[in-house]
C-alpha positions in Angstrom: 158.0 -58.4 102.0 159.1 -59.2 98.4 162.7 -58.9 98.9 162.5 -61.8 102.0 161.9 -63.9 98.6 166.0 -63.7 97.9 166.8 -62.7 102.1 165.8 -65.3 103.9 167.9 -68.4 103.5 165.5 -70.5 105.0 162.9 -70.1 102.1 162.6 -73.0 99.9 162.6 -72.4 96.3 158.6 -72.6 96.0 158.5 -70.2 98.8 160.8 -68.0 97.3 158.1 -68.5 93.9 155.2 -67.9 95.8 156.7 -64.9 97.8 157.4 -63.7 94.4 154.1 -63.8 93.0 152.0 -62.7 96.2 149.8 -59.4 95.3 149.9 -56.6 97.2 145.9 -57.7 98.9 148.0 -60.6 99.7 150.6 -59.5 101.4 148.2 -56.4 103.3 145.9 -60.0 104.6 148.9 -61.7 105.5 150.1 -58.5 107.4 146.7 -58.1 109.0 146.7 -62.1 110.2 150.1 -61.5 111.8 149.5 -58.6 113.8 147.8 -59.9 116.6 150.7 -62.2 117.5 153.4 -59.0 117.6 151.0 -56.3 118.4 151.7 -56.0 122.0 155.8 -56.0 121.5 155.2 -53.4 118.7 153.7 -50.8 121.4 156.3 -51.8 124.0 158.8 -51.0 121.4 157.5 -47.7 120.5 156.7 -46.9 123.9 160.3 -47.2 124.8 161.8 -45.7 121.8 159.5 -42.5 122.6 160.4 -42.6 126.0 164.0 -42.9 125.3 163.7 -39.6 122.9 162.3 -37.7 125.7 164.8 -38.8 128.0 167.7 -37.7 125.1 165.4 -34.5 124.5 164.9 -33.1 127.7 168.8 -33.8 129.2 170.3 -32.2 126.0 
């Protein structure tokens, strides 16, 4: 998450600051808060990459 602080060119400088400074508890809340809103892509995701290994797997 840090590293976004020099990344992401979008960031303003006292984003970049506060990115900086965030503790680790704040980034794991910030993480939690988030989730919700990617949760359902993030199983589609893994659900196709699994599927996809299976598929690679079983027609080696």
């Amino acid at each position: 998450m840090r590293s976004e602080a020099t990344e992401d060119p979008h960031l303003s400088d006292i984003e970049r600051a506060r990115l900086r400074a965030a503790t680790d508890e704040q980034i794991a809340n910030a993480i939690d808060q988030a989730w919700p809103a990617v949760e359902d892509r993030w199983y589609a995701i893994h659900d196709e990459l699994q599927h996809a290994a299976v598929r690679s797997l079983v027609h080696e």
